[in-house]
N, C-alpha and C positions, 0 to 999 in steps of 0.2 A: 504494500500500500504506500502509494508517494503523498507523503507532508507537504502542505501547503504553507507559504509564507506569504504572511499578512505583513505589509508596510503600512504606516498611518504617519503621518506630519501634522504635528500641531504647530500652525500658525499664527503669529497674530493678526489682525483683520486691519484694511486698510485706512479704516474708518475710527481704529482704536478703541471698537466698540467689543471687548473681548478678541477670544480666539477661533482658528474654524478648524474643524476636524476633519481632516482629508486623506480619503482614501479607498481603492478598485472595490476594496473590500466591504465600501459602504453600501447599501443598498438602494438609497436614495442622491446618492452626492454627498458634498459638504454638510459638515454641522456644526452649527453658531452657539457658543458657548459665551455667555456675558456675564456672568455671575464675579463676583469676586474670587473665587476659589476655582475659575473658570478650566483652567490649564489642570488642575488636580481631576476634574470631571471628567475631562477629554481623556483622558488616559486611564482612568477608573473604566469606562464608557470601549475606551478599545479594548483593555483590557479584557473586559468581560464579552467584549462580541467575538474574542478572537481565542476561546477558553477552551476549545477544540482543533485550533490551529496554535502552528508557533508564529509569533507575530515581534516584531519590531516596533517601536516606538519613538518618533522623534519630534524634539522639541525647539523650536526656532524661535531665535530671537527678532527684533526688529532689521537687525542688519543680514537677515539670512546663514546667522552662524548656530550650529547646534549646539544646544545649552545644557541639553538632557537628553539621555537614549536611555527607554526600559528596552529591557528585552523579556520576552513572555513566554515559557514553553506551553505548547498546549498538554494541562495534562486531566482537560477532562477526559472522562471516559466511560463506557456504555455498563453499566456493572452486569 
């Protein structure tokens, strides 16, 4: 069985109205995160869509430099 790897970029938004969660893996597109604790969600949020895949996670600053990388193994599984 071949593993699927989830990449996700949390961004911050042009408009400095929070961050956006981007990624193939989404099912809708982007997702807009404005909360104050916004960046912690977004990754909570990939985290957990990607809880049967191994998945990547990266954190970008205003200047497009990575600030933060989780990495995720997927270690749900079917009991």
């Amino acid at each position: 069985m071949q593993s699927t790897m989830h990449v996700y970029e949390v961004r911050p938004r042009k408009d400095h109205r929070g961050v956006d969660l981007i990624s193939d893996a989404l099912p809708f597109g982007r997702l807009w995160y404005g909360e104050p604790n916004a960046i912690a969600n977004a990754v909570g949020y990939a985290q957990h869509r990607s809880r049967s895949h191994c998945a990547v996670i990266r954190v970008y600053d205003v200047a497009d430099n990575v600030i933060e990388t989780h990495e995720h193994a997927g270690d749900f599984r079917e009991p």
